[in-house]
PDB file of N, CA, C and O in Angstrom:
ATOM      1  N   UNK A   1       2.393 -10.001  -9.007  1.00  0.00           N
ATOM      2  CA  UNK A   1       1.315  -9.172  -9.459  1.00  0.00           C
ATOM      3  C   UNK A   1       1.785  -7.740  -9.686  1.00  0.00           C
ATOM      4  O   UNK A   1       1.482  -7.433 -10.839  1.00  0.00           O
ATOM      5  N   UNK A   2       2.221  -7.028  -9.243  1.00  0.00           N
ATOM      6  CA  UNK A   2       3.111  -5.861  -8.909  1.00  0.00           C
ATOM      7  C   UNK A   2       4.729  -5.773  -8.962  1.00  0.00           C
ATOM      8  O   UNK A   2       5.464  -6.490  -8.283  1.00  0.00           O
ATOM      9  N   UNK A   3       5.179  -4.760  -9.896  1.00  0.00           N
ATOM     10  CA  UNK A   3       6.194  -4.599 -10.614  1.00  0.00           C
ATOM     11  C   UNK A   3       6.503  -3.260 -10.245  1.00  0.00           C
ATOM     12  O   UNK A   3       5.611  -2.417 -10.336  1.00  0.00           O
ATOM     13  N   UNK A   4       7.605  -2.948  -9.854  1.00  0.00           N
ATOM     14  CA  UNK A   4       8.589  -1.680 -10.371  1.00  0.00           C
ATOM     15  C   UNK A   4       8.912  -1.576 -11.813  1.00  0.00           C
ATOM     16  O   UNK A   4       9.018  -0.367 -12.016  1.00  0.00           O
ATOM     17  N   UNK A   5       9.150  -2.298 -13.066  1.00  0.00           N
ATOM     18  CA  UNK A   5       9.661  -1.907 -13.495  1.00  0.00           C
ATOM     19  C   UNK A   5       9.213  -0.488 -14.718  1.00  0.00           C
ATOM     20  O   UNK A   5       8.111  -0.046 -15.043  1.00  0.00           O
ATOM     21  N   UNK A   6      10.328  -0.178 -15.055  1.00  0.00           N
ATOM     22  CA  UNK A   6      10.459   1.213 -15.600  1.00  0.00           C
ATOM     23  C   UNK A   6       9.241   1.296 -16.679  1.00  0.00           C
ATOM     24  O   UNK A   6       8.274   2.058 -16.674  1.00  0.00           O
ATOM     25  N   UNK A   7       9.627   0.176 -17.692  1.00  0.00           N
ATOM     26  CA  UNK A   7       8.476  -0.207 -18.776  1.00  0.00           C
ATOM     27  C   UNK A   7       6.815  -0.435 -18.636  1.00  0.00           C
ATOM     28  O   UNK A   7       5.973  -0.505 -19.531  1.00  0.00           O
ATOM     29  N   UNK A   8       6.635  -0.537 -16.934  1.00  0.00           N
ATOM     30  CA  UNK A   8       5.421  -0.924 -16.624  1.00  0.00           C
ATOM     31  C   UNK A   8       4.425   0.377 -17.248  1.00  0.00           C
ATOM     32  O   UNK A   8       4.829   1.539 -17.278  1.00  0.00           O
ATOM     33  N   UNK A   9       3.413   0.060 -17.607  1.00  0.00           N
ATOM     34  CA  UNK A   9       2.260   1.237 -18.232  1.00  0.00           C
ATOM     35  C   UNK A   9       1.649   1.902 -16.828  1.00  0.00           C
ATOM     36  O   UNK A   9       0.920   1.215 -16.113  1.00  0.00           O
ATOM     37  N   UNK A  10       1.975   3.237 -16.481  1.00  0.00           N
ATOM     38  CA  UNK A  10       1.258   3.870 -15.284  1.00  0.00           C
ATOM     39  C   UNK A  10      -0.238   4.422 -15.124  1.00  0.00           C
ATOM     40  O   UNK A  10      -0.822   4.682 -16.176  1.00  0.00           O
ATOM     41  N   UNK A  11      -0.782   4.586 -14.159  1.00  0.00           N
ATOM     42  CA  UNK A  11      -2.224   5.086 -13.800  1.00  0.00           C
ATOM     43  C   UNK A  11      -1.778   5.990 -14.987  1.00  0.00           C
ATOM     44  O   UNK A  11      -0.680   6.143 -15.521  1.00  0.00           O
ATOM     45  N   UNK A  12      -3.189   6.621 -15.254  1.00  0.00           N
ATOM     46  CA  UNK A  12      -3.315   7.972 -15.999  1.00  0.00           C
ATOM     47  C   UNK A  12      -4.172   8.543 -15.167  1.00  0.00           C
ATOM     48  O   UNK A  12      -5.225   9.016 -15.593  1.00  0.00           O
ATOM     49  N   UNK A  13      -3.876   8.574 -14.006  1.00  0.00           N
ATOM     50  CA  UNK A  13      -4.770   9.554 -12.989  1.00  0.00           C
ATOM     51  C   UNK A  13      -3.345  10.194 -12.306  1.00  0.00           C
ATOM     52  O   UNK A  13      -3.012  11.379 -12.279  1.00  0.00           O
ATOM     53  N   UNK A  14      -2.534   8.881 -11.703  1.00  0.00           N
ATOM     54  CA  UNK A  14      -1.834   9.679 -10.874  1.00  0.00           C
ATOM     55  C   UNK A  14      -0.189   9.205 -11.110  1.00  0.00           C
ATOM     56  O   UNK A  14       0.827   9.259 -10.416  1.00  0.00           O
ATOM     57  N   UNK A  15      -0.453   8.811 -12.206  1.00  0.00           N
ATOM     58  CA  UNK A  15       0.798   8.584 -12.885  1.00  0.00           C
ATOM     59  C   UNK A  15       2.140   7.464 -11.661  1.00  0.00           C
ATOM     60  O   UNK A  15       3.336   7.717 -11.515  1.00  0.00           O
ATOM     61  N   UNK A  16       1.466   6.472 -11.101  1.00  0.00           N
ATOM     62  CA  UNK A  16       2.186   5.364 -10.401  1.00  0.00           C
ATOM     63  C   UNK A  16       1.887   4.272 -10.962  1.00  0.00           C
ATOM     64  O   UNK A  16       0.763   3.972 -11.365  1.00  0.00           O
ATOM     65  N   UNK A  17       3.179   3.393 -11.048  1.00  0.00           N
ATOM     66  CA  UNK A  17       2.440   1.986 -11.086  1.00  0.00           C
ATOM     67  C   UNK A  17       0.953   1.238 -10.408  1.00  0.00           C
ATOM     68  O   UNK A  17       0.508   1.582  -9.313  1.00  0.00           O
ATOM     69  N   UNK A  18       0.494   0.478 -11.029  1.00  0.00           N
ATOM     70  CA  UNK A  18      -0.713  -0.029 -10.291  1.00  0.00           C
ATOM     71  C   UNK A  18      -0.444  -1.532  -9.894  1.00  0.00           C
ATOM     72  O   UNK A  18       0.583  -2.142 -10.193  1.00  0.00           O
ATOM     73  N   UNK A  19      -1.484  -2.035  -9.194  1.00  0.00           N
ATOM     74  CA  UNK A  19      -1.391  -3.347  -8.946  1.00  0.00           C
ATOM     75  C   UNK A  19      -2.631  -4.107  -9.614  1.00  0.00           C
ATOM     76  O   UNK A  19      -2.566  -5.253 -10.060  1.00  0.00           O
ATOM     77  N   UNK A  20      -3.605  -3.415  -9.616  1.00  0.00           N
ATOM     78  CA  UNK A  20      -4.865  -4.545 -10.232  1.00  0.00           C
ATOM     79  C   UNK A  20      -6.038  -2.959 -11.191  1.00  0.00           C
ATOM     80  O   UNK A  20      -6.599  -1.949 -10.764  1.00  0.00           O
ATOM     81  N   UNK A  21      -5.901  -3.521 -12.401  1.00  0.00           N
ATOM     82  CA  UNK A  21      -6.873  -2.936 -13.496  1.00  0.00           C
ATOM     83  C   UNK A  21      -8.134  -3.771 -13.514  1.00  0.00           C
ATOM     84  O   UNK A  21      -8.234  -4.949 -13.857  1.00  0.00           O
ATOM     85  N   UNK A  22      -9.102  -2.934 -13.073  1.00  0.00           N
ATOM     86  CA  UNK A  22     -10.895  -3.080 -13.688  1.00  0.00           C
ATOM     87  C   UNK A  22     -11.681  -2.608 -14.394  1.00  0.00           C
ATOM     88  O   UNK A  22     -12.202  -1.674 -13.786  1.00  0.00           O
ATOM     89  N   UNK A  23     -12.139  -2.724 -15.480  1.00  0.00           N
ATOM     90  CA  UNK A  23     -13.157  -1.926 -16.497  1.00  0.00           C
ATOM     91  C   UNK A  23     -14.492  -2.505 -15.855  1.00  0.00           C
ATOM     92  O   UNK A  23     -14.925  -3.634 -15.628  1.00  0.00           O
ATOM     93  N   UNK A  24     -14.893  -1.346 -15.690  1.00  0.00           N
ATOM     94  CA  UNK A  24     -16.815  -1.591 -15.038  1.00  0.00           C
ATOM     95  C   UNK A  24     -17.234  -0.841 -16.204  1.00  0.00           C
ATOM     96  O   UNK A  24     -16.582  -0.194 -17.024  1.00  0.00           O
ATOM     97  N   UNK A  25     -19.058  -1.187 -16.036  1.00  0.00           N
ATOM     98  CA  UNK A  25     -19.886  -0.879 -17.265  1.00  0.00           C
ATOM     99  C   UNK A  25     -20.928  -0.139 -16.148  1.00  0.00           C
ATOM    100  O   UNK A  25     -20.907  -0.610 -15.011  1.00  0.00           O
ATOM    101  N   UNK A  26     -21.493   0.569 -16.318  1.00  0.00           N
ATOM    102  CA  UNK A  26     -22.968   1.238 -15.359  1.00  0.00           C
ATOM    103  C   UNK A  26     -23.823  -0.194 -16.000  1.00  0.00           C
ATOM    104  O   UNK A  26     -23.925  -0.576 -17.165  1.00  0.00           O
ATOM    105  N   UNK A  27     -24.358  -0.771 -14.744  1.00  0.00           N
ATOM    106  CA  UNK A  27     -25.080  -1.407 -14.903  1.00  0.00           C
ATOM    107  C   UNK A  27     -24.686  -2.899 -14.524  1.00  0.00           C
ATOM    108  O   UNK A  27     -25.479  -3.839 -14.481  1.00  0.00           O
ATOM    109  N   UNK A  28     -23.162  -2.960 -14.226  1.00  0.00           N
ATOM    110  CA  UNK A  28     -22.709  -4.304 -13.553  1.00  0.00           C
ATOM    111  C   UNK A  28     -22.982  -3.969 -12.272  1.00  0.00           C
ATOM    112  O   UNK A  28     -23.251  -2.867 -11.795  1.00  0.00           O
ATOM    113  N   UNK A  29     -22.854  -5.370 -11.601  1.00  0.00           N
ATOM    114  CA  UNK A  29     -23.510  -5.827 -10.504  1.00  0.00           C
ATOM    115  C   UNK A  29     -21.849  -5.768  -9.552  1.00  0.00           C
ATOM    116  O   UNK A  29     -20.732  -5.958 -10.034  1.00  0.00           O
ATOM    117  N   UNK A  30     -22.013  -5.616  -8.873  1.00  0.00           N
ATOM    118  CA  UNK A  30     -20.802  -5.345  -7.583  1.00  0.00           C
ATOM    119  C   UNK A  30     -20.159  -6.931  -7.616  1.00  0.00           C
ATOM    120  O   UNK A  30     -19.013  -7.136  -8.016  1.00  0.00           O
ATOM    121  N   UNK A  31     -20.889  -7.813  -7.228  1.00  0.00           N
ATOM    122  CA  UNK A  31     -20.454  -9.282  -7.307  1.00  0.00           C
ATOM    123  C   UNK A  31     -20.079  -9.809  -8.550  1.00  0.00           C
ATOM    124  O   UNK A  31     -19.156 -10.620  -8.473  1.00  0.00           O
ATOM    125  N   UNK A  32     -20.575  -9.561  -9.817  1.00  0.00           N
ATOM    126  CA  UNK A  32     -20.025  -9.650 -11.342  1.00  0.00           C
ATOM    127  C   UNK A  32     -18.651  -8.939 -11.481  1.00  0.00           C
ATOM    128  O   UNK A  32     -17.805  -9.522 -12.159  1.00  0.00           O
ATOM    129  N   UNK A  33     -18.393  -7.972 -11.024  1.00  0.00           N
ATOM    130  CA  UNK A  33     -17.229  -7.011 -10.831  1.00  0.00           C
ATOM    131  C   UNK A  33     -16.462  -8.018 -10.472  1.00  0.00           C
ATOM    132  O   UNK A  33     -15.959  -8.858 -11.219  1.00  0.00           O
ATOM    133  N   UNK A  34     -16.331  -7.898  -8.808  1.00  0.00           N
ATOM    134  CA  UNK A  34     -15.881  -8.359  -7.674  1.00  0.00           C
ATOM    135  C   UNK A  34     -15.884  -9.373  -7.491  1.00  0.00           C
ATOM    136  O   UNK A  34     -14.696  -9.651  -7.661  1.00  0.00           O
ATOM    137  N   UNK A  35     -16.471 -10.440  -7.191  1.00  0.00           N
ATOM    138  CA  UNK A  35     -16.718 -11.834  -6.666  1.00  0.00           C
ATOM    139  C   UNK A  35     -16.625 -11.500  -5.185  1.00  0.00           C
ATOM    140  O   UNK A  35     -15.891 -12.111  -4.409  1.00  0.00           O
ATOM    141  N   UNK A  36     -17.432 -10.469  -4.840  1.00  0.00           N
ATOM    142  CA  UNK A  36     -17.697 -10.544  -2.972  1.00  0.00           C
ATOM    143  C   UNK A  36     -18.042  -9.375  -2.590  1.00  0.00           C
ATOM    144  O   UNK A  36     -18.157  -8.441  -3.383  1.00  0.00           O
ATOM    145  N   UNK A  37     -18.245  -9.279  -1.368  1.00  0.00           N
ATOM    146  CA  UNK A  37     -18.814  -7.709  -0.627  1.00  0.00           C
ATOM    147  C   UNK A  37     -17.309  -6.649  -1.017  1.00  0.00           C
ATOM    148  O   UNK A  37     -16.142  -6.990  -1.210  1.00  0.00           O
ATOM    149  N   UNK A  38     -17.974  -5.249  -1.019  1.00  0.00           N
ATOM    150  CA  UNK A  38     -17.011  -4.344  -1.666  1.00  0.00           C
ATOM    151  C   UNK A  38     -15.999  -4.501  -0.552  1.00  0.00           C
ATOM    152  O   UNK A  38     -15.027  -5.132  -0.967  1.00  0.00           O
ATOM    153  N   UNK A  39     -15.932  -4.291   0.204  1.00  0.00           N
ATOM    154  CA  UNK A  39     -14.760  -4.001   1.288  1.00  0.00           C
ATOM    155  C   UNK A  39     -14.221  -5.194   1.441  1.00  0.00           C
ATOM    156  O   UNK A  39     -13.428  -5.009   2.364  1.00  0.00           O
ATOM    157  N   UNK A  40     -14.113  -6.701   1.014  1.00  0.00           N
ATOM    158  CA  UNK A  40     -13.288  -7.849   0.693  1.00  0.00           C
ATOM    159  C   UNK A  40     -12.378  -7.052  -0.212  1.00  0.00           C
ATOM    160  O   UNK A  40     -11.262  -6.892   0.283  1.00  0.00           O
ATOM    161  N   UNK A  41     -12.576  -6.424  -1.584  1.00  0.00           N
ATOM    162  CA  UNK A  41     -12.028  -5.632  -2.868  1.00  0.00           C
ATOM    163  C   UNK A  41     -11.075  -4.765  -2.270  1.00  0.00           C
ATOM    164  O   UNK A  41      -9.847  -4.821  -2.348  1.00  0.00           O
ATOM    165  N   UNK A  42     -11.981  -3.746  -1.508  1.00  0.00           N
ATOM    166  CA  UNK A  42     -11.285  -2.172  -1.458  1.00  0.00           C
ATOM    167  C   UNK A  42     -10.423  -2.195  -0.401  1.00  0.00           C
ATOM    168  O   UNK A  42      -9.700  -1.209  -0.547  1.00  0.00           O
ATOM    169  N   UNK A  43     -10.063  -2.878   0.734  1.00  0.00           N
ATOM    170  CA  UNK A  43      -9.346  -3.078   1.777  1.00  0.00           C
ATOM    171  C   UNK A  43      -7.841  -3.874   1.201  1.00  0.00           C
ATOM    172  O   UNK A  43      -6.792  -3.842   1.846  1.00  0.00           O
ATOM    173  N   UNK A  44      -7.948  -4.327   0.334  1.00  0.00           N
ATOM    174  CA  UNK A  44      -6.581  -4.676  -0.220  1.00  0.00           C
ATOM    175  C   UNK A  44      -5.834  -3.818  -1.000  1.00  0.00           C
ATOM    176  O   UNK A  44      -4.759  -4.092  -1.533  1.00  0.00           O
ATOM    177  N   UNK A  45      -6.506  -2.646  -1.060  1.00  0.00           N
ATOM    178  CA  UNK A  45      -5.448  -1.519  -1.552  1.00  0.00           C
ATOM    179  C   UNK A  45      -5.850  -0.131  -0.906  1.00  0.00           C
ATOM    180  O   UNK A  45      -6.910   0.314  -0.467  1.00  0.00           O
ATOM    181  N   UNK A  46      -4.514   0.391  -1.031  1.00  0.00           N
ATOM    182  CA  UNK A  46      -4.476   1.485  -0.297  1.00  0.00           C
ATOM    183  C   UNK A  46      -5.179   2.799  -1.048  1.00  0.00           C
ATOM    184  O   UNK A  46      -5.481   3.856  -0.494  1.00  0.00           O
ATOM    185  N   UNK A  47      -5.316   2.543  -2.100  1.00  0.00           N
ATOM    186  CA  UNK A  47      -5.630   4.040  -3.422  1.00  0.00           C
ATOM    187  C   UNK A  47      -6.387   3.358  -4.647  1.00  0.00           C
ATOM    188  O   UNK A  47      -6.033   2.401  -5.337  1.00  0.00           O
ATOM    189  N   UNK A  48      -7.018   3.789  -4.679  1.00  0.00           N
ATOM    190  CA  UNK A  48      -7.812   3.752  -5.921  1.00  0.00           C
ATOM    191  C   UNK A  48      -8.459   4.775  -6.921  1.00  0.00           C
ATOM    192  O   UNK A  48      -9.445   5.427  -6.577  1.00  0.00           O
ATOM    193  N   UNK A  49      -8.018   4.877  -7.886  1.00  0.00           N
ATOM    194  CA  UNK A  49      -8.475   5.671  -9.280  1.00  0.00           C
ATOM    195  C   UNK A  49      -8.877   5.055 -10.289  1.00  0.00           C
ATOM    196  O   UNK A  49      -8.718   3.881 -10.621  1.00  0.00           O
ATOM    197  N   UNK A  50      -9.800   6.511 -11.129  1.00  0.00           N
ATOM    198  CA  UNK A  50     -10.997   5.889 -11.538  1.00  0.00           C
ATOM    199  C   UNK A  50     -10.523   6.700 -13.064  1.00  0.00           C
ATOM    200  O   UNK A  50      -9.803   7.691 -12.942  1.00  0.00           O
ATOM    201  N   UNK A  51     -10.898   6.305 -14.339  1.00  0.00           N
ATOM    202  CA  UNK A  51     -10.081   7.695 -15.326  1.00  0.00           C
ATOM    203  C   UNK A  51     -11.142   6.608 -16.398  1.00  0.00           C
ATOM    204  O   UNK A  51     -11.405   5.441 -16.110  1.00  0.00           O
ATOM    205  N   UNK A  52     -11.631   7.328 -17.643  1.00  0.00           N
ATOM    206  CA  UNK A  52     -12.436   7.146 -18.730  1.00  0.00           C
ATOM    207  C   UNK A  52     -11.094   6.256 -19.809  1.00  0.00           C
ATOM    208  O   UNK A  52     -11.358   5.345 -20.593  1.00  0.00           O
ATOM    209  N   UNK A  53      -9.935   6.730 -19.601  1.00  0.00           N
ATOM    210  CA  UNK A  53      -8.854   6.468 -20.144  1.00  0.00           C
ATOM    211  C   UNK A  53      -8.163   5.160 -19.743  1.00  0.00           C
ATOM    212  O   UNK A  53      -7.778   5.056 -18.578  1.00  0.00           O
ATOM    213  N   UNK A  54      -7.906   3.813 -20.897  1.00  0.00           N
ATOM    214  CA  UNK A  54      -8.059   2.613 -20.417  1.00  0.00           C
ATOM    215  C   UNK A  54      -6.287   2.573 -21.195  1.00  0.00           C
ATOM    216  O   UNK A  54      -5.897   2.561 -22.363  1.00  0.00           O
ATOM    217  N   UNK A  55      -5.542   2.561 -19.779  1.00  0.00           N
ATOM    218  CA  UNK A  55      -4.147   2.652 -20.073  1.00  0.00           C
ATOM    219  C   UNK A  55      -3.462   1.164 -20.700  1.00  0.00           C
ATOM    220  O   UNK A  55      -2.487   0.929 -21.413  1.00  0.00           O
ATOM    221  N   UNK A  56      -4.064   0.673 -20.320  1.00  0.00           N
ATOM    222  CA  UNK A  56      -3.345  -0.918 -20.838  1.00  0.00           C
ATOM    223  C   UNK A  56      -3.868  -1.047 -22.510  1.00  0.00           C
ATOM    224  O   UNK A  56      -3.170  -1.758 -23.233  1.00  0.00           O
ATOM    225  N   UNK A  57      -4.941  -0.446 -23.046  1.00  0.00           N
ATOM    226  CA  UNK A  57      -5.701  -0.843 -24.523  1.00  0.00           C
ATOM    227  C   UNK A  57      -4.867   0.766 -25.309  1.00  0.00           C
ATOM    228  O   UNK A  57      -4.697   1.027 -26.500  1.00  0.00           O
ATOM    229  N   UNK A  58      -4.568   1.425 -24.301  1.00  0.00           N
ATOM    230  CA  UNK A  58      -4.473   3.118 -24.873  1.00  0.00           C
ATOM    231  C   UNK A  58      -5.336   3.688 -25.895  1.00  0.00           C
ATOM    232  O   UNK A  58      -5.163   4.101 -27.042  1.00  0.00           O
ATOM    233  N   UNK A  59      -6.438   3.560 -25.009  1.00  0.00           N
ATOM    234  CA  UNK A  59      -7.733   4.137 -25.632  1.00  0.00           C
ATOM    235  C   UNK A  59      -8.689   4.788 -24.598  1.00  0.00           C
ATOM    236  O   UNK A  59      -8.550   4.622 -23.386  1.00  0.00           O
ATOM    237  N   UNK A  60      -9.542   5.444 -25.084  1.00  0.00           N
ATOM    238  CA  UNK A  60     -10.371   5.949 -24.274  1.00  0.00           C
ATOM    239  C   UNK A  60     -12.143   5.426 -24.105  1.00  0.00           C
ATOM    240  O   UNK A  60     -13.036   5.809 -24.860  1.00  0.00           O
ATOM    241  N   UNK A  61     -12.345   4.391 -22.819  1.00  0.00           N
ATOM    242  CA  UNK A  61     -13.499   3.878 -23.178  1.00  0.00           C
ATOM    243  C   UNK A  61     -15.119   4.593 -23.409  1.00  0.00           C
ATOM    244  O   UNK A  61     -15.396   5.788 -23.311  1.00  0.00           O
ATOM    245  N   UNK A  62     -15.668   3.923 -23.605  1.00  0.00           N
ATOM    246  CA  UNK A  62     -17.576   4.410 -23.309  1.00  0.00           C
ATOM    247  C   UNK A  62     -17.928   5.564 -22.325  1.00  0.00           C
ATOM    248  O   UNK A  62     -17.440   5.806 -21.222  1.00  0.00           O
ATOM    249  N   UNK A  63     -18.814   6.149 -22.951  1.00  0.00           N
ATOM    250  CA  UNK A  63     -19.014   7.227 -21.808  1.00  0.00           C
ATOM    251  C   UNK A  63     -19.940   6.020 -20.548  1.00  0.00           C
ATOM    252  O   UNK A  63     -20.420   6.522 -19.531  1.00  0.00           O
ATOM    253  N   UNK A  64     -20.044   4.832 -20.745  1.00  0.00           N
ATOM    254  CA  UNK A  64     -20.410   4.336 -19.549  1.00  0.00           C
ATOM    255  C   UNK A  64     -19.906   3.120 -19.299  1.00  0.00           C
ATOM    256  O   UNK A  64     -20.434   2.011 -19.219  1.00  0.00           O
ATOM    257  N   UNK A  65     -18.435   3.625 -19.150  1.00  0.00           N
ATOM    258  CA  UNK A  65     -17.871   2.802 -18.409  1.00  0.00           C
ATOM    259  C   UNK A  65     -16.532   3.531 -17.998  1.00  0.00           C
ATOM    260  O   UNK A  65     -16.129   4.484 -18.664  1.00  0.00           O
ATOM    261  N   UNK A  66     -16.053   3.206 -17.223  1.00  0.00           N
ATOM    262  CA  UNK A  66     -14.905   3.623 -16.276  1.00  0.00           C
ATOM    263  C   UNK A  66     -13.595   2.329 -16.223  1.00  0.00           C
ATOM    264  O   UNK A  66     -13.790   1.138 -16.468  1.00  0.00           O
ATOM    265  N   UNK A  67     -12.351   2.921 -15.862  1.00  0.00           N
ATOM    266  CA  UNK A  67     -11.499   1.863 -15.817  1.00  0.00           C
ATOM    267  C   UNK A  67     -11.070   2.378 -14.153  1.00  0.00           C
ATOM    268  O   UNK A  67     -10.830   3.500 -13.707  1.00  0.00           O
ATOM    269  N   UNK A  68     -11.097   1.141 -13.557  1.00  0.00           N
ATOM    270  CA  UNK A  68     -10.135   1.321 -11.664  1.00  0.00           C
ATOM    271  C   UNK A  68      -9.032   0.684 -11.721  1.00  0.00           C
ATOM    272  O   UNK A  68      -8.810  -0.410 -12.240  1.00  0.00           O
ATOM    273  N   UNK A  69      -8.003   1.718 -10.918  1.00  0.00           N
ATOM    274  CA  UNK A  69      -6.862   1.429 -10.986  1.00  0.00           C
ATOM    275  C   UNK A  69      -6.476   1.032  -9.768  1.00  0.00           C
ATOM    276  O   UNK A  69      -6.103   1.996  -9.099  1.00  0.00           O
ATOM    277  N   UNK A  70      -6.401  -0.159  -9.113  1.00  0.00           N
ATOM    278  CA  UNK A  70      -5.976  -0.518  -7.355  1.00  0.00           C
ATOM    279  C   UNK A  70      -4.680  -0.350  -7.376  1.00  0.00           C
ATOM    280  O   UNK A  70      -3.914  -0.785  -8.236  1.00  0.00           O
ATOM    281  N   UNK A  71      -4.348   0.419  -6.232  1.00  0.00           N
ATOM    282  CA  UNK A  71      -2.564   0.598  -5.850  1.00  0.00           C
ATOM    283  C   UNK A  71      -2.946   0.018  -4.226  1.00  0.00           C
ATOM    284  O   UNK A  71      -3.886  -0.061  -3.436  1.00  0.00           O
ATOM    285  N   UNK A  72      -1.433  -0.327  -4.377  1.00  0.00           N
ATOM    286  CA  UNK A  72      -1.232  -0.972  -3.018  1.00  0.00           C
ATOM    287  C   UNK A  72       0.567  -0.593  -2.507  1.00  0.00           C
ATOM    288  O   UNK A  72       1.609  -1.247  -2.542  1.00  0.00           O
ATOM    289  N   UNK A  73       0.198   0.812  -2.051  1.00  0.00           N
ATOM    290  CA  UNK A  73       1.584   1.123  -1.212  1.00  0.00           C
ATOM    291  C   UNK A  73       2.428   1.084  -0.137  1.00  0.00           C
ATOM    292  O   UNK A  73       3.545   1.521   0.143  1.00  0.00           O
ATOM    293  N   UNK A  74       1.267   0.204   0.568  1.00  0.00           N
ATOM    294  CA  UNK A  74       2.135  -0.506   1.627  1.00  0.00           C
ATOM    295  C   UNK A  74       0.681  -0.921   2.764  1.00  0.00           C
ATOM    296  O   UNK A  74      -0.362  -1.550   2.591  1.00  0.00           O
ATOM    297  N   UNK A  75       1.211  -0.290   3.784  1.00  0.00           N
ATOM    298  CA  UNK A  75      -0.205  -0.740   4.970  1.00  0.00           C
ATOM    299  C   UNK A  75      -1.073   0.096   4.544  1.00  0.00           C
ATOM    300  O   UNK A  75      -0.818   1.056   3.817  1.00  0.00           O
ATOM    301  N   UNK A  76      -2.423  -0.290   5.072  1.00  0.00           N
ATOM    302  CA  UNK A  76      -3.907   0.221   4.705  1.00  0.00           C
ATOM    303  C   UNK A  76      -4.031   1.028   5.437  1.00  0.00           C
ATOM    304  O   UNK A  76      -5.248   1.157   5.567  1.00  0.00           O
ATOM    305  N   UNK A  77      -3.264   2.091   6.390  1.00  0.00           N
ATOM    306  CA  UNK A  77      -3.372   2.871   7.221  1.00  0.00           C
ATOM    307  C   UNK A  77      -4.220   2.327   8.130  1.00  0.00           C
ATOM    308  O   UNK A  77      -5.212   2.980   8.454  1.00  0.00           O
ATOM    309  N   UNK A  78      -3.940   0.821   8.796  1.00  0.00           N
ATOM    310  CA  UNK A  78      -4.778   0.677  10.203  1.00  0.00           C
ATOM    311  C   UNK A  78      -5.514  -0.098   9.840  1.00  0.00           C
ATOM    312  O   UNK A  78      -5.973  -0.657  10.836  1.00  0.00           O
ATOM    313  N   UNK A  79      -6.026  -0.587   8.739  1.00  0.00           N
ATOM    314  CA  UNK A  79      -7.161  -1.758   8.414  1.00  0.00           C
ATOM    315  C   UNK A  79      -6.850  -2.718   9.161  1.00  0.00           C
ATOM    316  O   UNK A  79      -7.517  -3.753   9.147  1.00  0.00           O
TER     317      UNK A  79
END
């Protein structure tokens, strides 16, 4: 799922590789997203960013919608 390599396309928030890309719409449902309670989701990564700017299409989406970027840099600090 997760790559070092050089060619990989980075966040445009914080400029690292990512591990898992989501485009949400205002108005999806957490479980349509997700498939489960948020903290099943958000506990498997350590960082998450949020940017209007959809790095994998290199475009910039809807003013209502957002793209999340899950990183996962090692332990969850204690989860």
């Amino acid at each position: 799922m997760h790559s070092h390599d050089p060619d990989e396309t980075p966040c445009p928030v914080c400029g690292k590789a990512y591990d898992q890309r989501v485009v949400v719409e205002r108005g999806d449902r957490w479980a349509d997203v997700f498939g489960g309670p948020p903290f099943s989701a958000l506990t498997k990564y350590t960082r998450r960013c949020s940017s209007r700017y959809d790095a994998d299409e290199e475009r910039a989406r809807g003013e209502s919608e957002r793209v999340l970027y899950f990183h996962d840099d090692g332990p969850a600090g204690g989860r």
